[in-house]
Backbone as a chain_set.jsonl record, in Angstrom:
{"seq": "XXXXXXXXXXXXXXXXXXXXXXXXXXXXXXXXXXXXXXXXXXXXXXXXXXXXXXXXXXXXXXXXXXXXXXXXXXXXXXXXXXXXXXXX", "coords": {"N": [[71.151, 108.017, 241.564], [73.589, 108.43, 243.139], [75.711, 106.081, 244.508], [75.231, 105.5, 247.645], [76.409, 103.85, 250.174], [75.567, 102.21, 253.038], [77.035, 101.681, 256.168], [77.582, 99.197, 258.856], [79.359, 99.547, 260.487], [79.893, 102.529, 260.716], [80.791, 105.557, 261.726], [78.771, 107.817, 264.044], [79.343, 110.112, 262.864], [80.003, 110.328, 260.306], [77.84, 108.498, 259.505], [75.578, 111.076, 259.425], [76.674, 112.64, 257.577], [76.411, 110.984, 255.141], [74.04, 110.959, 254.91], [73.122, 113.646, 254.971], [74.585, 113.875, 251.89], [72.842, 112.712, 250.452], [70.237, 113.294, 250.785], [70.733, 115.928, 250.046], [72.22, 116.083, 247.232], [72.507, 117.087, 244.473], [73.048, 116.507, 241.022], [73.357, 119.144, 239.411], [74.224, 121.443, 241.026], [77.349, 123.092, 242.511], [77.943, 123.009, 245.089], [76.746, 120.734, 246.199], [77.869, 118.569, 245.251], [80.394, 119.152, 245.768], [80.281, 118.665, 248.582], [79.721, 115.631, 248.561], [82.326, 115.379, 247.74], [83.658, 115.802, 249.535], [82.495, 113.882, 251.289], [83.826, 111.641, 250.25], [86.6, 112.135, 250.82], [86.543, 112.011, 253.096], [85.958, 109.29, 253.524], [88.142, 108.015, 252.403], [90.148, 108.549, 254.426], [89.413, 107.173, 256.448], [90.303, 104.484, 255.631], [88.813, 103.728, 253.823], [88.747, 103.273, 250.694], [87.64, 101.812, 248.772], [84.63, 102.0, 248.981], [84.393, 104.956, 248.357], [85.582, 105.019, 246.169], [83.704, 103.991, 244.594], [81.373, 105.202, 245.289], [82.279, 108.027, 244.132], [82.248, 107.576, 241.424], [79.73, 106.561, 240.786], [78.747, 109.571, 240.317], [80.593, 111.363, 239.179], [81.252, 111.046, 236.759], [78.748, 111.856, 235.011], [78.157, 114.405, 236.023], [76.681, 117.181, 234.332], [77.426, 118.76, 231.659], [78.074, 122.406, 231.41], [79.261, 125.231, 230.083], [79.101, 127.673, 231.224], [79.386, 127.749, 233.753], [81.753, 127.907, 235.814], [82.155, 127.354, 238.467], [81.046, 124.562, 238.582], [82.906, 123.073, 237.077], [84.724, 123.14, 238.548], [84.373, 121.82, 240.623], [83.559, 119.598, 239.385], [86.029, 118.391, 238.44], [87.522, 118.712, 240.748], [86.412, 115.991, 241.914], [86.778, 114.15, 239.807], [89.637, 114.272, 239.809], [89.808, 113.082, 242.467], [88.758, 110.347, 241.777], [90.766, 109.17, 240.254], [93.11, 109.568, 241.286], [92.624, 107.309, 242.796], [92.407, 105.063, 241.283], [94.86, 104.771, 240.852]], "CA": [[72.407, 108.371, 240.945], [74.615, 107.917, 244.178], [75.72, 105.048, 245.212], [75.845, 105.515, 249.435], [76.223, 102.338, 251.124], [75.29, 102.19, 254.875], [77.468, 100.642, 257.034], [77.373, 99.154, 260.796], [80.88, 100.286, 260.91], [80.076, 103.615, 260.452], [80.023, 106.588, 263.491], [77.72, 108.999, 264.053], [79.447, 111.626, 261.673], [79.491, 109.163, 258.855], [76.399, 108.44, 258.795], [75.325, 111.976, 259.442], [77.134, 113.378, 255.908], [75.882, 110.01, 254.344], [72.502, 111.314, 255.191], [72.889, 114.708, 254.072], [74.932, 114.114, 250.828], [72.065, 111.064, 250.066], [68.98, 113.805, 250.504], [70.724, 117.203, 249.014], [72.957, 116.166, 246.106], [72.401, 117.819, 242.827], [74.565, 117.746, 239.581], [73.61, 120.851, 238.688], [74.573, 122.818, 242.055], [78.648, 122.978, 243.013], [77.928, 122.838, 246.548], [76.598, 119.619, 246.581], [78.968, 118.085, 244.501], [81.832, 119.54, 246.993], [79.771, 117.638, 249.718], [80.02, 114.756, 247.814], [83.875, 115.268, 247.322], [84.519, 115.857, 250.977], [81.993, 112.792, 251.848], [84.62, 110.47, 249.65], [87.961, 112.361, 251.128], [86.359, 111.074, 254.685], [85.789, 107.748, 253.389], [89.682, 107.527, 252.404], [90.998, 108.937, 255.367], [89.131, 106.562, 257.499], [90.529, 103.387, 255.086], [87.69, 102.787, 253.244], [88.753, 103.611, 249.497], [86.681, 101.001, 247.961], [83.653, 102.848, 249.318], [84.45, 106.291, 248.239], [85.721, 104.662, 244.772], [81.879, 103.45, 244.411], [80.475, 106.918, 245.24], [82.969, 108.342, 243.072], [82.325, 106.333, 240.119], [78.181, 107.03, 240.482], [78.79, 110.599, 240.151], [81.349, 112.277, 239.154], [81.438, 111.291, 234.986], [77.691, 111.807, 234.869], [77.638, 115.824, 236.142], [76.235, 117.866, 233.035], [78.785, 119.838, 231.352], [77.334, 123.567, 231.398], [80.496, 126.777, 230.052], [78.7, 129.123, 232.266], [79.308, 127.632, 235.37], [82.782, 127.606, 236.459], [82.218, 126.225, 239.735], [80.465, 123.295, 238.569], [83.783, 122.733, 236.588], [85.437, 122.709, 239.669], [83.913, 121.068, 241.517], [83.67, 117.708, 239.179], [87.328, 118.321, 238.365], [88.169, 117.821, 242.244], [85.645, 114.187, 242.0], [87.644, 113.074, 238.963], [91.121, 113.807, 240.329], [90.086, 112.145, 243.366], [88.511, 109.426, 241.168], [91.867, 109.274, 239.223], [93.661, 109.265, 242.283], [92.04, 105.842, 243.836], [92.334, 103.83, 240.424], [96.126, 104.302, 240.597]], "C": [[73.586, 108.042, 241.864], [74.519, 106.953, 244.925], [76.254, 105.254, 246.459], [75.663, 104.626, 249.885], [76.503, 103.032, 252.93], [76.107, 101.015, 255.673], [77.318, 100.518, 258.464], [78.122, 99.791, 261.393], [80.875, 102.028, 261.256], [79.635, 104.291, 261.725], [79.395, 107.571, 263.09], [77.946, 109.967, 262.623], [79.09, 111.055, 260.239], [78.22, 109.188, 258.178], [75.33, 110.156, 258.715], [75.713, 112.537, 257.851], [76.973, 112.199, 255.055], [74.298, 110.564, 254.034], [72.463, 112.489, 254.358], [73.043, 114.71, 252.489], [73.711, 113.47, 250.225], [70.377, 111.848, 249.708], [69.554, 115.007, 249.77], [71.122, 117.116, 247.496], [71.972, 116.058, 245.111], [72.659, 117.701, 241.752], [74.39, 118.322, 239.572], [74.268, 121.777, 239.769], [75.849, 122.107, 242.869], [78.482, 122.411, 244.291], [77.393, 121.576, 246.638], [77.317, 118.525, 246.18], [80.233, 118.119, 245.6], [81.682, 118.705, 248.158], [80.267, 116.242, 249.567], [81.557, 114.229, 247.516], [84.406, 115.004, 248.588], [84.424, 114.483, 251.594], [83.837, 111.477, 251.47], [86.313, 110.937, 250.196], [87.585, 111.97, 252.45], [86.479, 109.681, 254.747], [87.07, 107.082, 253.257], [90.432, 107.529, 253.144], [90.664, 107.866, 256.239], [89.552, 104.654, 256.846], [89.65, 102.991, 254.291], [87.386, 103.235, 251.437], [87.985, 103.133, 248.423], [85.434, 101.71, 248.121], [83.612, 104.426, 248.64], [85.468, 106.226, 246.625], [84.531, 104.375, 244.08], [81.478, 104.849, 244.049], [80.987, 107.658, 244.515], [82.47, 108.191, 241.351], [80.682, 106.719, 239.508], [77.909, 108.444, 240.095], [79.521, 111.618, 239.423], [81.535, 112.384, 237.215], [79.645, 111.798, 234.452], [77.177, 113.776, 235.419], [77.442, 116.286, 234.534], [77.198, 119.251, 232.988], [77.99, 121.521, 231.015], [78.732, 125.003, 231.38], [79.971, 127.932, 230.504], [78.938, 128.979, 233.266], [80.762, 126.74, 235.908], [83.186, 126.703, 237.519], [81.604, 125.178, 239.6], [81.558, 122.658, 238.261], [84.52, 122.161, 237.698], [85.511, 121.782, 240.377], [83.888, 119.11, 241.492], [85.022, 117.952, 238.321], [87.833, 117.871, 239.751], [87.437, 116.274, 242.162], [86.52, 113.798, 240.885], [89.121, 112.919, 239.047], [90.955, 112.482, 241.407], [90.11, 110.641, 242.602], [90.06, 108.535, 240.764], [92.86, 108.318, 240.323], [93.766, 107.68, 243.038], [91.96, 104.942, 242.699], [94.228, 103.52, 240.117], [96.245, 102.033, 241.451]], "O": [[74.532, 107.408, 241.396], [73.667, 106.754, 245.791], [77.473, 105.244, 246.624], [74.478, 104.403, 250.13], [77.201, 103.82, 253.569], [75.856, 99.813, 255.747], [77.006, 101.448, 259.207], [77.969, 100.449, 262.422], [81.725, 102.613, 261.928], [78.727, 104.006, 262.505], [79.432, 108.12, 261.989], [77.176, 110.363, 261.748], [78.209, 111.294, 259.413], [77.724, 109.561, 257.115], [74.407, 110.224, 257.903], [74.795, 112.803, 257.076], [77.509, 112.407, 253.967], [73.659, 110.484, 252.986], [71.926, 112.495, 253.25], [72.202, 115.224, 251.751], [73.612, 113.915, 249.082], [69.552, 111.435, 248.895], [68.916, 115.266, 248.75], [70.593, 117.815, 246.631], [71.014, 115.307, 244.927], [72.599, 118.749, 241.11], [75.411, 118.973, 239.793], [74.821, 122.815, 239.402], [75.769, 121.103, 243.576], [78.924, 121.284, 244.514], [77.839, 121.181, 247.715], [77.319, 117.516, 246.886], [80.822, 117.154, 246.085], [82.617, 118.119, 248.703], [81.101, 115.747, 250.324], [81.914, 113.1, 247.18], [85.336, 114.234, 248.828], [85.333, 113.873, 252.159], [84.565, 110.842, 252.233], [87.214, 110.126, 249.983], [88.541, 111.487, 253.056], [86.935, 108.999, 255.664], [87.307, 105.969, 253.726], [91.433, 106.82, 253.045], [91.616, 107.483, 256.919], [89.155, 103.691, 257.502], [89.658, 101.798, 253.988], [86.278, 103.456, 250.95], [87.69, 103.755, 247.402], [85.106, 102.149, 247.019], [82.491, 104.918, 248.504], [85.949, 107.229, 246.098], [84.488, 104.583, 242.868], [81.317, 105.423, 242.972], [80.117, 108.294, 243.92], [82.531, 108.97, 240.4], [80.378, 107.032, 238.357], [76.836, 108.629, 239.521], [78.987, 112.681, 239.105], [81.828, 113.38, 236.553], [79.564, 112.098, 233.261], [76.07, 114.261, 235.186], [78.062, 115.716, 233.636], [77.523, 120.183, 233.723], [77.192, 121.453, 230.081], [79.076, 125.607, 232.396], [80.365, 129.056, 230.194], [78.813, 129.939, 234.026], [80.901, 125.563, 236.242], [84.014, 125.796, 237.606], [81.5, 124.587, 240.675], [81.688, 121.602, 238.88], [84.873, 120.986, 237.801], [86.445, 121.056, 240.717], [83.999, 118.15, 242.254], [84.845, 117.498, 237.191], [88.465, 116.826, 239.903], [88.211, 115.355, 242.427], [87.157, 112.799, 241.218], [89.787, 111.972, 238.628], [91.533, 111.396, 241.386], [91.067, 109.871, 242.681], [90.249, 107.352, 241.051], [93.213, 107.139, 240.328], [94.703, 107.135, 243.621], [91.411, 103.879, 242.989], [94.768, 102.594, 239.512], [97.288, 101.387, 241.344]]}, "num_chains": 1, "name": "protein.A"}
C-alpha cells in the first residue's frame, strides 16, 4: 500500500522512520497514519516534496472511512491537507 522509496541520500533518521512507518502502518489505527503524516512533513522539510507527494498519494485516499472513529478522521484529514497542500 505505501509507496517508501529508499534513498542513498537519506541519514540515519530517515531511514530509521522509513523503516518503522514501512513495518507498522495500518489504515485502520490513527497512530500509524500520524507516523505516516510526520514521515511526509520530514520529507518536505528536508526538500524532497516529490517523495512525500508519492507516499502521500499511496495512502491517504485509500484509509477506510469508519463514523466511530474520530481519530482516524483526523488523522487522514491531516494526509489530505498535506496532500492538497503539495499539488498546489
Amino acid at each position: 500500500m505505501l509507496n517508501i522509496i529508499d534513498e542513498e541520500s537519506d541519514n540515519a533518521f530517515l531511514r530509521r522512520k522509513k523503516k518503522s512507518v514501512r513495518t507498522k502502518f495500518k489504515p485502520t489505527q490513527s497512530q500509524t497514519i500520524e507516523e505516516a503524516n510526520l514521515l511526509c512533513v520530514w520529507l518536505i522539510a528536508v526538500d524532497r516534496s516529490d517523495e512525500a507527494y508519492d507516499l502521500l498519494n499511496s495512502y491517504a485516499i485509500e484509509i477506510p472511512y469508519d463514523k466511530n472513529r474520530p481519530e482516524r478522521w483526523e488523522a487522514t484529514c491531516k494526509a489530505i491537507l498535506l496532500l492538497s497542500y503539495l499539488e498546489d
